[in-house]
MDAnalysis code that builds the backbone (N, CA, C; Angstrom):
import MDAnalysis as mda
import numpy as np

u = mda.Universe.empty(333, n_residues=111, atom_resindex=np.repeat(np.arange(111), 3), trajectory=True)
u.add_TopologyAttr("name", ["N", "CA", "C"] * 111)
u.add_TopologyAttr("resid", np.arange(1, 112))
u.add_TopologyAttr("resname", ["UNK", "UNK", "UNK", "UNK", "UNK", "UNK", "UNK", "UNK", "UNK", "UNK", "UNK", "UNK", "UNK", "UNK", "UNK", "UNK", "UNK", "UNK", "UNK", "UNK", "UNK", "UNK", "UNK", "UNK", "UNK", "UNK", "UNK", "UNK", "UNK", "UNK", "UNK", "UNK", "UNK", "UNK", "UNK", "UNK", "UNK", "UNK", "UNK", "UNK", "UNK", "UNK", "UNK", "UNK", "UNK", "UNK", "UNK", "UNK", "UNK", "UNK", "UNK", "UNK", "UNK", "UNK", "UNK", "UNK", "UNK", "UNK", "UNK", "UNK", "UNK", "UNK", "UNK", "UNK", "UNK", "UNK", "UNK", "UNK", "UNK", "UNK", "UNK", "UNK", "UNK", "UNK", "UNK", "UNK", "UNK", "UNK", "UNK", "UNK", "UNK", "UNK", "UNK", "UNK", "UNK", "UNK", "UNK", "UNK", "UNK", "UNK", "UNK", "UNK", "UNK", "UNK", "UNK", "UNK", "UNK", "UNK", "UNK", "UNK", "UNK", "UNK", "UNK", "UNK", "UNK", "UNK", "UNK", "UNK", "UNK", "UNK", "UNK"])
u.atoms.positions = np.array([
    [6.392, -7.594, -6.623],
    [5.955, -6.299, -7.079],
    [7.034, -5.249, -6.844],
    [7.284, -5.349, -5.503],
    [8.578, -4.425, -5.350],
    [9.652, -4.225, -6.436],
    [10.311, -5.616, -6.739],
    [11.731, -6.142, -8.043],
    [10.637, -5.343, -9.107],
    [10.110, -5.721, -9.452],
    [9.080, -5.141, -11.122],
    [9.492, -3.485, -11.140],
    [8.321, -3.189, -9.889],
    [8.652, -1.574, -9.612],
    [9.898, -1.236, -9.275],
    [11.030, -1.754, -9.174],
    [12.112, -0.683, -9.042],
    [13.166, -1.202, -10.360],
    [12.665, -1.981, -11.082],
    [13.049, -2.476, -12.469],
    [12.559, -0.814, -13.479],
    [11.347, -0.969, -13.378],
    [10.443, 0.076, -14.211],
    [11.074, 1.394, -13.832],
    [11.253, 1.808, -12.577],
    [11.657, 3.040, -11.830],
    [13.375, 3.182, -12.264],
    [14.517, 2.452, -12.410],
    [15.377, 2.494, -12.751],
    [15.576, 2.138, -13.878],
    [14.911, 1.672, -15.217],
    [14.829, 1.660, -16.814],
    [14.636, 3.283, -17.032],
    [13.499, 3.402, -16.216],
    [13.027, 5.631, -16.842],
    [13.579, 6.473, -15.987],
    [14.481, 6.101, -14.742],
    [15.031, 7.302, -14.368],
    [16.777, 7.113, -14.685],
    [17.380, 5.801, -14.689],
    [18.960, 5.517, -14.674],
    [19.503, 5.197, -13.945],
    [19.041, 5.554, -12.598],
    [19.081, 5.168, -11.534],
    [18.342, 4.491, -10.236],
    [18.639, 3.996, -9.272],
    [17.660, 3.719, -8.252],
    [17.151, 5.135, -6.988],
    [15.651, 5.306, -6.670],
    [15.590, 5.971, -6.323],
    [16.498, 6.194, -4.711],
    [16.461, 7.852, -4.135],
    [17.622, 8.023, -3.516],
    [17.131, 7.404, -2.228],
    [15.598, 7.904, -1.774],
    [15.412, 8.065, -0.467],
    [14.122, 7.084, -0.774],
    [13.571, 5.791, 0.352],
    [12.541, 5.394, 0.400],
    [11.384, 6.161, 1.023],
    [11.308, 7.282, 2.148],
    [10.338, 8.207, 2.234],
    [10.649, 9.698, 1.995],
    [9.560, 10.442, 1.580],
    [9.690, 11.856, 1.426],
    [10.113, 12.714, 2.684],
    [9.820, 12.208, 3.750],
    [10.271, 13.083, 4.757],
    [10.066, 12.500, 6.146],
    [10.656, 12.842, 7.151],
    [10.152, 11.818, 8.307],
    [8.738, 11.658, 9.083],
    [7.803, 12.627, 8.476],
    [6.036, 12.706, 8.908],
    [5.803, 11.454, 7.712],
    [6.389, 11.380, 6.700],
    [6.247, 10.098, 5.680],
    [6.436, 8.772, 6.081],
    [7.987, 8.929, 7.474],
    [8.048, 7.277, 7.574],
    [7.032, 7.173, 8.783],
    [7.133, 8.201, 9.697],
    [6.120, 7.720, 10.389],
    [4.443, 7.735, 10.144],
    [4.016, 8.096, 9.132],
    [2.605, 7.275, 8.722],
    [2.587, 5.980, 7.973],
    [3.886, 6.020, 7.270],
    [3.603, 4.296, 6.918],
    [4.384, 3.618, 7.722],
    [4.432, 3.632, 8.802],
    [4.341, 2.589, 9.552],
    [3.431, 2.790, 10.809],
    [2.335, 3.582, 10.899],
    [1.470, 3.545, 11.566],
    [0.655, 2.628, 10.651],
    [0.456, 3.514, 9.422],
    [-0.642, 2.433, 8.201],
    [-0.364, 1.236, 8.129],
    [0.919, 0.325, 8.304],
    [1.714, -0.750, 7.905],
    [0.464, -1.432, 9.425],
    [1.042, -1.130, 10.474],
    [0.190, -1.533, 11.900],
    [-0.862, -1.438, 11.494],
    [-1.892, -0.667, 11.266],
    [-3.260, -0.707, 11.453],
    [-3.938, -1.532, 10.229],
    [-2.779, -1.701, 9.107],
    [-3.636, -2.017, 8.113],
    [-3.397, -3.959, 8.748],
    [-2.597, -4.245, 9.369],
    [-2.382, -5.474, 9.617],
    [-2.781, -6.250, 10.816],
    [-3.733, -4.915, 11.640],
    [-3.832, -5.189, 12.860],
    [-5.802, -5.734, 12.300],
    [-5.858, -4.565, 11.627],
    [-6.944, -4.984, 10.690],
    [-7.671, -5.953, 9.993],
    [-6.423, -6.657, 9.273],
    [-6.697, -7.739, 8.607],
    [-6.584, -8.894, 9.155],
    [-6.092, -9.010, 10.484],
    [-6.063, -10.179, 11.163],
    [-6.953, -10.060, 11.791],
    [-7.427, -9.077, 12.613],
    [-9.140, -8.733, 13.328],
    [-10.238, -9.406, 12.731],
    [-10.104, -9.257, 11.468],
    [-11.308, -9.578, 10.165],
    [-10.799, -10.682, 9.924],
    [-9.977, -11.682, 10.093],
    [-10.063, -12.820, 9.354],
    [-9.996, -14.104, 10.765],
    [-10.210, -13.443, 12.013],
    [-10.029, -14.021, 13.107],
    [-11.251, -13.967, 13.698],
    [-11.811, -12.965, 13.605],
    [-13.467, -12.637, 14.447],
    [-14.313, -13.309, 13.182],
    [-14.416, -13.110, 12.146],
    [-15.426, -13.550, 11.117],
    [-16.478, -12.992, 10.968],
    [-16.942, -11.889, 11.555],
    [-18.026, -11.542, 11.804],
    [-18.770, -11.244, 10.572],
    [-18.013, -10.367, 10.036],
    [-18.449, -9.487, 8.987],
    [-17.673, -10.292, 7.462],
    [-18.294, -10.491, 6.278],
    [-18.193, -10.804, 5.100],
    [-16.544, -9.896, 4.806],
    [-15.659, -10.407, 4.459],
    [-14.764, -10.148, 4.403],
    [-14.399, -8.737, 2.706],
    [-15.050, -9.381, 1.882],
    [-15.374, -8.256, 1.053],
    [-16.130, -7.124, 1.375],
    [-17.127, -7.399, 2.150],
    [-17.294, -5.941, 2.760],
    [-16.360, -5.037, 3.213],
    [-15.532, -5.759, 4.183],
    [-14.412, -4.911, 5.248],
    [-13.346, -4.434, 4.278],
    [-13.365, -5.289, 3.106],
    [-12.123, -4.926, 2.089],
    [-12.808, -3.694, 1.242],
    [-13.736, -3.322, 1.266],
    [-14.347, -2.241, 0.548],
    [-14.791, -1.427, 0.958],
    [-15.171, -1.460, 2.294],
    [-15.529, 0.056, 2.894],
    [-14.488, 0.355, 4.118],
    [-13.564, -0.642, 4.300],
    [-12.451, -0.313, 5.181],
    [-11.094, 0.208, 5.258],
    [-10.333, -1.038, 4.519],
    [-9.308, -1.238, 3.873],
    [-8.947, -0.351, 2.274],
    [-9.802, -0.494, 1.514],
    [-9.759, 0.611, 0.397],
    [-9.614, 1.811, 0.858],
    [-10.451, 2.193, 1.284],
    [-10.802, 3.662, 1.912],
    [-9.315, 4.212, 2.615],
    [-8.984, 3.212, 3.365],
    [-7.787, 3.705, 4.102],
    [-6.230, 3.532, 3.397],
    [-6.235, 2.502, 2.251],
    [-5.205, 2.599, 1.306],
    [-5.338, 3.851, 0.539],
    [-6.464, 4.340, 0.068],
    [-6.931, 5.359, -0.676],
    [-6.337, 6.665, 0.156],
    [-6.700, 7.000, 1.120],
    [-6.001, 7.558, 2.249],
    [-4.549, 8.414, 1.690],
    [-3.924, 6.724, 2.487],
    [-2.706, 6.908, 2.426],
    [-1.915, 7.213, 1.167],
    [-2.372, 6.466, 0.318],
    [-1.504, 6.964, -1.136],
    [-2.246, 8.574, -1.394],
    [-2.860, 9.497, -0.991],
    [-3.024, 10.447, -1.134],
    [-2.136, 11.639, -0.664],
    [-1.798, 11.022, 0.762],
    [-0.954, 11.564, 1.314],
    [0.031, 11.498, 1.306],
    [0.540, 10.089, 0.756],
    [1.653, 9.712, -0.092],
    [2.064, 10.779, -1.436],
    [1.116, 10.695, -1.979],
    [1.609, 11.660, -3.437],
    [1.734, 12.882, -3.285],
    [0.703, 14.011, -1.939],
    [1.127, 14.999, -1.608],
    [2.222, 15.259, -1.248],
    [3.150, 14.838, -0.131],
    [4.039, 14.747, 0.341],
    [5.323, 14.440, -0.820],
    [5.197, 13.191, -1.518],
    [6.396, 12.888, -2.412],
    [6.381, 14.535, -3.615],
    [5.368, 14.783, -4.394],
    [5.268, 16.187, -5.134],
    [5.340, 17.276, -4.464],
    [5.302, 17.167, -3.269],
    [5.917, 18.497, -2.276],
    [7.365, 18.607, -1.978],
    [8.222, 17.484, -1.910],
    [8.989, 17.230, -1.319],
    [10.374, 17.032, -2.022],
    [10.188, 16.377, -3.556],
    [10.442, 15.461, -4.547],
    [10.757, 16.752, -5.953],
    [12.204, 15.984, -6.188],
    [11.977, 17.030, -7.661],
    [11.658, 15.952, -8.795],
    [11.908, 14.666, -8.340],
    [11.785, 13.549, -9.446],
    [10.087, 13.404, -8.850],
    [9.317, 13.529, -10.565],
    [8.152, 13.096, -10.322],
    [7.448, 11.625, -10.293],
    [8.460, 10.687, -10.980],
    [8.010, 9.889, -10.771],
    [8.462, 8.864, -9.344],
    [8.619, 9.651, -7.865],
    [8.967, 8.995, -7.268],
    [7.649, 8.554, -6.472],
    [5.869, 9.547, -6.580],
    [5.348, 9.163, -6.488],
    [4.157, 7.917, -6.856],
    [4.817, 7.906, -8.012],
    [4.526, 6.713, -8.825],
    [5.073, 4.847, -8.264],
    [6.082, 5.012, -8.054],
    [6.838, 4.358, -7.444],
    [5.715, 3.643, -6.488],
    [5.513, 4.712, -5.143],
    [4.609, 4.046, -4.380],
    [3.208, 3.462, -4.897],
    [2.932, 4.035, -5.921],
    [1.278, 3.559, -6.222],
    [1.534, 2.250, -6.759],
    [2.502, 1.904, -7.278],
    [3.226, 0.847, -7.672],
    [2.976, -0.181, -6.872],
    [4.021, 0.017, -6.053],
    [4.087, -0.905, -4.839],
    [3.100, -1.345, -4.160],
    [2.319, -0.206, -3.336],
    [0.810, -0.348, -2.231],
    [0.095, -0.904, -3.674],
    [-0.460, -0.774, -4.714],
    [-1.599, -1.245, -5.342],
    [-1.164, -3.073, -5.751],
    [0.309, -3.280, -5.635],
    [0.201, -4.544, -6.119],
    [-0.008, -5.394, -4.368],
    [0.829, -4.418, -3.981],
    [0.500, -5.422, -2.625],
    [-1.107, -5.430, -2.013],
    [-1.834, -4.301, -2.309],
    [-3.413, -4.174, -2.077],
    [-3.856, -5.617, -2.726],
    [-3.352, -5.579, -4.234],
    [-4.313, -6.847, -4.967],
    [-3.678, -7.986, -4.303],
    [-2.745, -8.625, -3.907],
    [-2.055, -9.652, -3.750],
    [-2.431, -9.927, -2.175],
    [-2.968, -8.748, -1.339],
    [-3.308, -9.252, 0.176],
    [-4.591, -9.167, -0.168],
    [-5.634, -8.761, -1.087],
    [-6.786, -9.071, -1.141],
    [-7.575, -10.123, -1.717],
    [-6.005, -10.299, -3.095],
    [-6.651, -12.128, -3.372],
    [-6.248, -13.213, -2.503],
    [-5.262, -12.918, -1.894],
    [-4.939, -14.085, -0.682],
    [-6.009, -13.909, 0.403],
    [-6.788, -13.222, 0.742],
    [-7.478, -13.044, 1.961],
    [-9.094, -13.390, 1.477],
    [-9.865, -13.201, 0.440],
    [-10.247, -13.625, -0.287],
    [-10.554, -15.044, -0.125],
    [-9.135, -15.516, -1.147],
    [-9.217, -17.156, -1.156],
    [-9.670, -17.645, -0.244],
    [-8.311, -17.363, 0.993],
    [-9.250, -17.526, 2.313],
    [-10.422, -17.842, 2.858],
    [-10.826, -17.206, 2.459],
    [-12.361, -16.990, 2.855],
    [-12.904, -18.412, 1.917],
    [-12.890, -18.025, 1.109],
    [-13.526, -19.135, -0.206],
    [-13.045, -20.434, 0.709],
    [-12.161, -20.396, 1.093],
    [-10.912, -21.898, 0.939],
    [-11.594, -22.455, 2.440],
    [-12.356, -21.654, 3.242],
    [-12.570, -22.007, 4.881],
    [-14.164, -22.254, 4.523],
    [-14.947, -21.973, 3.491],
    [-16.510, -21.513, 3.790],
    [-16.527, -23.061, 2.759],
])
């Protein structure tokens, strides 16, 4: 997803973008989010407790949802190129689908 998105991002801008975060309150929430979202998903796929589509829908969404919010504030605050917030929705939404059908399967693949 990353190669795709910075294929797409350098076809419409000419270049590759300059900076990977908008500002340094930027790198340090995604990598708080990076931790919690992973501290998360191993919690839930280790305890079992709870139906795993649940936790992916009132947990994990919610808190990707979050972050790309604060993501796009920050990049359109910060950013004269607009599509650098794009970029990220890019990225977090393919990796959202790709850790949610692998985690998923999972589930299917153990039950």
């Amino acid at each position: 997803m990353f190669r795709l998105t910075r294929r797409w991002y350098v076809k419409r801008n000419g270049r590759e973008r300059s900076k990977h975060y908008a500002n340094n309150t930027h790198q340090q929430v995604t990598r708080w989010f990076a931790i919690i979202i992973v501290f998360l998903l191993l919690s839930i796929t280790n305890f079992g407790g709870v139906p795993i589509h649940l936790t992916l829908l009132f947990v994990v969404v919610p808190l990707f949802l979050l972050y790309m919010t604060f993501g796009t504030y920050v990049w359109k605050k910060e950013s004269a190129n607009k599509d650098d917030y794009w970029y990220d929705w890019w990225i977090v939404g393919g990796t959202f689908i790709g850790l949610a059908s692998v985690v998923m399967a999972y589930q299917w693949w153990m039950s």
